[in-house]
LUMNU-82814 format. One line per 8 residues: number of its first residue (from 0); their letters; for each residue x, y, z of C-alpha. Coordinates in nm, 2 decimals. Layout:
<pts>
NUM = a = X Y Z ~ ...
</pts>
This chain:
<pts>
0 = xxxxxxxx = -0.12 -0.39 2.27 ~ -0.10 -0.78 2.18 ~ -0.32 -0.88 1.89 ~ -0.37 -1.27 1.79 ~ -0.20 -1.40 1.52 ~ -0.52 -1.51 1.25 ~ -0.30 -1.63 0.94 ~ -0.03 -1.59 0.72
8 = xxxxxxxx = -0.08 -1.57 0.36 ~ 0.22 -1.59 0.12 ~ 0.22 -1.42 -0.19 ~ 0.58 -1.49 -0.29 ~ 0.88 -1.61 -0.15 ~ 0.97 -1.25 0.01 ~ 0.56 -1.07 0.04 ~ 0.30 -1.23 0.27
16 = xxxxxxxx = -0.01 -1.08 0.42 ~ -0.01 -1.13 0.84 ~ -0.40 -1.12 0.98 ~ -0.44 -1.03 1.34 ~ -0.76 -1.00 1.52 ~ -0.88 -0.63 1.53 ~ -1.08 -0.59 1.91 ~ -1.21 -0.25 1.89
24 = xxxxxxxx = -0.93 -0.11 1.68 ~ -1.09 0.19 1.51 ~ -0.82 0.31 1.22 ~ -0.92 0.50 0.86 ~ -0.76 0.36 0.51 ~ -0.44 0.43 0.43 ~ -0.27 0.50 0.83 ~ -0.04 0.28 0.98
32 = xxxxxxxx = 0.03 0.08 1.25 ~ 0.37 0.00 1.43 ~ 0.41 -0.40 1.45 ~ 0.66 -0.62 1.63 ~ 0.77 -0.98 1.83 ~ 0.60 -0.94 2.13 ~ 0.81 -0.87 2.41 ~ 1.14 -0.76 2.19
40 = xxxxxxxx = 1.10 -0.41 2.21 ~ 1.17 -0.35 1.84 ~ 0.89 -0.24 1.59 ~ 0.88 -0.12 1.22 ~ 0.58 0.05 1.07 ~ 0.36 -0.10 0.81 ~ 0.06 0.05 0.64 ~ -0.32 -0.11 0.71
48 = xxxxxxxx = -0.40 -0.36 0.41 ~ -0.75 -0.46 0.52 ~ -1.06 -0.24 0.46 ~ -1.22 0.00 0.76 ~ -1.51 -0.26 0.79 ~ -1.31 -0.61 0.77 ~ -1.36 -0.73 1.09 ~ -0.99 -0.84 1.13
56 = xxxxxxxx = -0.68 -0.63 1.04 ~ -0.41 -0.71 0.71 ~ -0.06 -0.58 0.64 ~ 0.11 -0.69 0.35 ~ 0.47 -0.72 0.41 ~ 0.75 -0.76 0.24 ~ 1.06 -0.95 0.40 ~ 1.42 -0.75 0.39
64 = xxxxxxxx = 1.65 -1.02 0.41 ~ 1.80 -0.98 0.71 ~ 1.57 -0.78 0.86 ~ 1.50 -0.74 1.26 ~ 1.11 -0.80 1.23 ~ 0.98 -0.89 0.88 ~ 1.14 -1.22 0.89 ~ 1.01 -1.26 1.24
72 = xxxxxxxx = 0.69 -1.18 1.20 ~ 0.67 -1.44 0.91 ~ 0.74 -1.70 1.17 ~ 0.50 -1.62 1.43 ~ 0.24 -1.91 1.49 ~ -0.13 -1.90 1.42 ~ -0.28 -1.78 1.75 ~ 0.00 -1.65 1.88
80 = xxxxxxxx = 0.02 -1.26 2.00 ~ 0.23 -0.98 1.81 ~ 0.28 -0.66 1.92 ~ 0.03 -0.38 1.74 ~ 0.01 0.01 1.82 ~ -0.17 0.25 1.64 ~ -0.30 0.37 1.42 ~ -0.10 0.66 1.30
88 = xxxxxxxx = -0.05 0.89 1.02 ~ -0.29 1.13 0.76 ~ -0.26 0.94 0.45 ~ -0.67 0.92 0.42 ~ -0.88 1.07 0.19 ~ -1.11 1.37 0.28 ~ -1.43 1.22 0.37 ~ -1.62 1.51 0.16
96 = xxxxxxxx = -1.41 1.35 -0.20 ~ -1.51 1.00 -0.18 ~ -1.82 1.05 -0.36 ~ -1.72 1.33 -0.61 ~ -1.37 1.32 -0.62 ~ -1.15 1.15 -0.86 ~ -0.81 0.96 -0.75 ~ -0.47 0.92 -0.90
104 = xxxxxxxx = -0.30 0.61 -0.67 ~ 0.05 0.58 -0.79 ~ 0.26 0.32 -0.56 ~ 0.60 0.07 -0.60 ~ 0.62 -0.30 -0.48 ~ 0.39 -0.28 -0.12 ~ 0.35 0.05 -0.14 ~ -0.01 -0.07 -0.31
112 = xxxxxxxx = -0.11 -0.12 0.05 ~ -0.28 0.21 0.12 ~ -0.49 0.17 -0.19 ~ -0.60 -0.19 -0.14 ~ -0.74 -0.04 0.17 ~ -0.89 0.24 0.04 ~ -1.07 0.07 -0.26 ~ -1.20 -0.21 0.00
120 = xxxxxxxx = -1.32 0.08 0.21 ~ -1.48 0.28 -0.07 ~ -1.57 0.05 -0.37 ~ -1.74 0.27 -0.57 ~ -1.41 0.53 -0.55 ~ -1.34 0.70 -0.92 ~ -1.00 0.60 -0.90 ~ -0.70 0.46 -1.09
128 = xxxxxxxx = -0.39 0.25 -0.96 ~ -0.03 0.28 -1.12 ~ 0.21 0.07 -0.91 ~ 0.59 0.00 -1.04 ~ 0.68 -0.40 -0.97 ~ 1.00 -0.54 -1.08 ~ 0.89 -0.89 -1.16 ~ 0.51 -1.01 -1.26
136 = xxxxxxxx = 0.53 -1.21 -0.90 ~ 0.50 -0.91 -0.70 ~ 0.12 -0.87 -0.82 ~ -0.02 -0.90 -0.53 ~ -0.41 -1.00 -0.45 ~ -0.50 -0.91 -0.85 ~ -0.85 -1.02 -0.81 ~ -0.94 -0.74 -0.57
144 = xxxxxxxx = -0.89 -0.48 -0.83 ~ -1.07 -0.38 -1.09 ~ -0.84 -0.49 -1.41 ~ -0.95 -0.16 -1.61 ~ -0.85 0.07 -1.32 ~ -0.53 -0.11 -1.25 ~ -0.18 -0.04 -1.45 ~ 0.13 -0.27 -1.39
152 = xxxxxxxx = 0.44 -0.14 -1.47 ~ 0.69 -0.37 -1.49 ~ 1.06 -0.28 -1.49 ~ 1.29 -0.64 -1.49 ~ 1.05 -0.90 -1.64 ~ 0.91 -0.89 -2.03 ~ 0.55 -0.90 -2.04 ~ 0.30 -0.80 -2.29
160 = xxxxxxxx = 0.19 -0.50 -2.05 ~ 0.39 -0.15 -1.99 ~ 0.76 -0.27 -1.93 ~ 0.99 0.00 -1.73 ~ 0.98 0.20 -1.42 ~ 0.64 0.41 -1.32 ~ 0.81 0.73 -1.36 ~ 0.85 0.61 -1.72
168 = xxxxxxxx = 0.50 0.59 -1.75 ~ 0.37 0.91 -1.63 ~ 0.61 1.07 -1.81 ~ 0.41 0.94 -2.16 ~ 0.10 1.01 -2.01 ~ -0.18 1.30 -2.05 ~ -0.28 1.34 -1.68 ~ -0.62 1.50 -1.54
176 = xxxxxxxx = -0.47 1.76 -1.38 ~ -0.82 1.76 -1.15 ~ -0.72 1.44 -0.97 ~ -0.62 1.41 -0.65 ~ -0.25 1.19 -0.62 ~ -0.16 0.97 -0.36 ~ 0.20 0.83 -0.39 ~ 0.34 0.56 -0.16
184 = xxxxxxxx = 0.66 0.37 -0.17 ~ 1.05 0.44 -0.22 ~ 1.18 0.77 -0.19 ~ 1.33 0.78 -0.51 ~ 0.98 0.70 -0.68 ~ 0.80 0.95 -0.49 ~ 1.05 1.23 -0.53 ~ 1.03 1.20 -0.91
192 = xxxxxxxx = 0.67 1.12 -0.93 ~ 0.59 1.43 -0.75 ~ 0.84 1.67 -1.00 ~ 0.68 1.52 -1.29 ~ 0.31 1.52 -1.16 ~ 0.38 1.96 -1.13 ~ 0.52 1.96 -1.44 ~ 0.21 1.83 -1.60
200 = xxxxxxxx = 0.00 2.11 -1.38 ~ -0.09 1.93 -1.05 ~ -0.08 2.18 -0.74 ~ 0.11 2.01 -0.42 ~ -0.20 2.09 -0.26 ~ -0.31 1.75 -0.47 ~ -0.04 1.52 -0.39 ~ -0.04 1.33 -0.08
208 = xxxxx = 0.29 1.12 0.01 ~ 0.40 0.83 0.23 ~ 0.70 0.69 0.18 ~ 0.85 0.34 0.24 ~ 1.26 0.38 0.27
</pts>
């Protein structure tokens, strides 16, 4: 289904935000839609970025050098039409835990997206955000979080925050063990994330994946 191209917002020379209009697009925080050029017949798969009430839709994208779409898609002019199906997937959260459950978001690079939707969605959500970035430029949107629920971990720049992979991180930590987990990003991330999250006593039944490449 063609959606209108709103705006294009560039958060670093290879992350941007693309804003289509929504229609009647009913979708819950955290699925995914499939996006593409209209009319080339190739799509990739990029997780909702906007809220459940926005009355627009967001993905925040980052560009693969090159890539079939994500450089594409960059391009596309304001009011133009891009390709948009979906939405798909089960990486939501149970509508009986928003008010009385407690969240563990742990993400890499864009895998944030998920969680910027479902903190817009749910404001008041008892939650805390550990996302793995290489540089401080791939901080993406930092006003919209809440600075003491949000950790940084920062692997290839100094900085007076954590410096070194997420993994790294949790590894230190003392984890409530009550949360519930949500992972998104690379496979290598959410692999280890998930070994180290049952060693510290987390059932799988807790820990919710999605995973980027």
């Amino acid at each position: 289904m063609p959606h209108k191209l709103i705006n294009i917002r560039n958060l670093s020379s290879s992350a941007y935000v693309i804003r289509l209009e929504r229609k009647n697009i009913f979708f819950k925080a955290g699925q995914c839609f499939n996006l593409g050029i209209k009319g080339s017949g190739v799509n990739r798969e990029y997780s909702i970025y906007s809220g459940e009430n926005d009355p627009y839709l967001e993905f925040l994208i980052k560009e693969v050098r090159d890539g079939t779409v994500s450089p594409a898609l960059r391009k596309v002019k304001k009011g133009a039409e891009i390709e948009l199906h979906g939405p798909y997937g089960s990486f939501t959260i149970d509508p009986k835990q928003i008010n009385q459950g407690r969240f563990l978001f742990i993400g890499t690079g864009t895998g944030i997206a998920p969680f910027h939707s479902f903190i817009r969605t749910y404001p008041k959500l008892d939650h805390q955000i550990i996302v793995g970035i290489r540089t401080l430029s791939e901080q993406y949107d930092p006003p919209d979080y809440d600075i003491s629920k949000i950790v940084h971990c920062v692997s290839r720049e100094p900085w007076d925050g954590f410096n070194g992979r997420v993994t790294s991180y949790l590894f230190d930590k003392t984890l409530d063990s009550t949360n519930t987990c949500y992972l998104c990003g690379n496979q290598s991330m959410i692999h280890d994330a998930y070994e180290l999250l049952r060693g510290k006593g987390f059932s799988g039944d807790q820990i919710f994946t999605e995973a980027f490449f």
